[in-house]
C-alpha positions in Angstrom: 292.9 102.9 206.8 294.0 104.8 209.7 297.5 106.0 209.8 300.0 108.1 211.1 303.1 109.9 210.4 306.6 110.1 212.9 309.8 110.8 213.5 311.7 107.6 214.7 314.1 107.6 217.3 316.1 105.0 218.8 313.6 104.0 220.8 311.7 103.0 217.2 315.2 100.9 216.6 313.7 97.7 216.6 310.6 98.5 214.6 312.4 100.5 212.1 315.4 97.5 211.8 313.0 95.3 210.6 311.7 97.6 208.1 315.0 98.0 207.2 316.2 94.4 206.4 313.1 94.5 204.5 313.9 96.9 202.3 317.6 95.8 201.8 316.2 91.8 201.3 314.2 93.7 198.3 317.3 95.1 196.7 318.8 91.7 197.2 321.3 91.8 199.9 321.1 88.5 202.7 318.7 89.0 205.8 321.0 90.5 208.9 318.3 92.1 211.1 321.3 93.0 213.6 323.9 94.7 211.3 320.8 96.5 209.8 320.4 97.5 213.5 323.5 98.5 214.8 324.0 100.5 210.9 320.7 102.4 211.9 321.4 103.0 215.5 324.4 104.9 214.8 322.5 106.9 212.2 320.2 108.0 215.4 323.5 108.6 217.4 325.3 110.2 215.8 322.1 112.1 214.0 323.3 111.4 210.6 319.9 110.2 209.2 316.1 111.4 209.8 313.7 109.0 209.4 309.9 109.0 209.6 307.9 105.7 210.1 304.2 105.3 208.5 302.3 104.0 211.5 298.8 101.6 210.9 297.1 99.2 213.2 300.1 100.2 216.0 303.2 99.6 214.3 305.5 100.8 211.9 304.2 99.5 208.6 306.9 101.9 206.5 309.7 104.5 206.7 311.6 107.2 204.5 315.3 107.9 205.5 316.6 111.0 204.5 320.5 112.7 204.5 321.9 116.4 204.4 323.2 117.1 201.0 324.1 120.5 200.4 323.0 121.8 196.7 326.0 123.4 194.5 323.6 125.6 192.7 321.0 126.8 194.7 324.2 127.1 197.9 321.5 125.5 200.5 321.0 122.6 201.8 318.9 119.7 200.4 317.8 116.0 201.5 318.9 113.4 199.7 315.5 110.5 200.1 317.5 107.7 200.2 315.5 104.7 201.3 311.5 104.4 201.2 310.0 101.3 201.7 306.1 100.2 202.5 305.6 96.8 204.1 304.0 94.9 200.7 300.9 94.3 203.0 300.3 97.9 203.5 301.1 98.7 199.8 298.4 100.7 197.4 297.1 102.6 200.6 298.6 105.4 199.9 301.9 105.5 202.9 304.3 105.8 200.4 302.9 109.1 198.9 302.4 110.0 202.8 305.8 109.3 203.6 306.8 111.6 200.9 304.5 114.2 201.8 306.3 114.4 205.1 310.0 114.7 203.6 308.7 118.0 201.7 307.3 119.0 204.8 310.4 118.1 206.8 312.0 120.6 203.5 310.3 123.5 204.8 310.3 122.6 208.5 314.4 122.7 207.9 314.6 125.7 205.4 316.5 122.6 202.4 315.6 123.9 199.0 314.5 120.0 198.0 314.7 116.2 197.6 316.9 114.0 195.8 317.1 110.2 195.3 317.9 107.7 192.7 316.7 104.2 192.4 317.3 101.4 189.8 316.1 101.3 186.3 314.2 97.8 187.2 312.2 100.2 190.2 308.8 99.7 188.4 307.0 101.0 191.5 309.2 103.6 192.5 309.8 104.9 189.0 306.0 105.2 188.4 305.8 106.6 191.6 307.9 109.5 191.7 307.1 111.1 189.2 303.6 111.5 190.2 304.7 112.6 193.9 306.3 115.8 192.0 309.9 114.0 191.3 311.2 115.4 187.9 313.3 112.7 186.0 317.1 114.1 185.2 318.2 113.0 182.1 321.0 115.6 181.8 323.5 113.9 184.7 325.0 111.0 185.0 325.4 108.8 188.3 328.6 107.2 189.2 329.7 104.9 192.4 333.1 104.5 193.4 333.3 101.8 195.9 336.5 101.1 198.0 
């Protein structure tokens, strides 16, 4: 399969909100196609996100969002990979190891010592996934949410 790797930018708004809702529908949260838009919109705006979209047979099939962290220990900055998501037709072709490809390339191009995410427990995919992208499992912390 023929694909390609890019930076979105608003102009890939629509294509990459319906990814999007995608992606939040598969962590169980109701189909709104417009909130999802106008969320990632002021991402691009206000250039709080990068994303990169997996392009095949002319459209955007996937995407990876990323956000700045900035590491305590290593005092440099570091990408927190907080949504990736592969249209289930396009799954097993290898876009999701692509897209991750291009956040550790995006690591170098932007001198961030390296990734982060988390994802659920009940991730079967992702949690085989990571680890054999190079993701190191941390058992030594633990993750809290404080929601307002």
């Amino acid at each position: 399969m023929n694909y390609k790797i890019k930076k979105a930018s608003l102009e890939d708004l629509d294509e990459t909100a319906v990814l999007f809702n995608l992606y939040r529908i598969f962590y169980r949260q109701e189909s709104d196609v417009e909130k999802g838009k106008a969320f990632l919109k002021e991402r691009f705006l206000n250039s709080e996100s990068d994303i990169f979209l997996a392009i095949a047979d002319g459209k955007a099939v996937g995407f990876v969002q990323l956000y700045k962290l900035f590491h305590y220990t290593k005092l440099q900055k570091q990408w927190l990979l907080s949504d990736l998501f592969v249209h289930p037709d396009f799954r097993g072709k290898g876009l999701s190891i692509a897209l991750i490809d291009r956040s550790k390339q995006w690591c170098e191009e932007t001198d961030a010592c390296g990734l982060m995410l988390e994802t659920e427990k009940t991730n079967d995919i992702g949690n085989s996934l990571y680890p054999r992208t190079g993701f190191e499992y941390d058992g030594m912390h633990n993750y809290y949410h404080w929601w307002k």
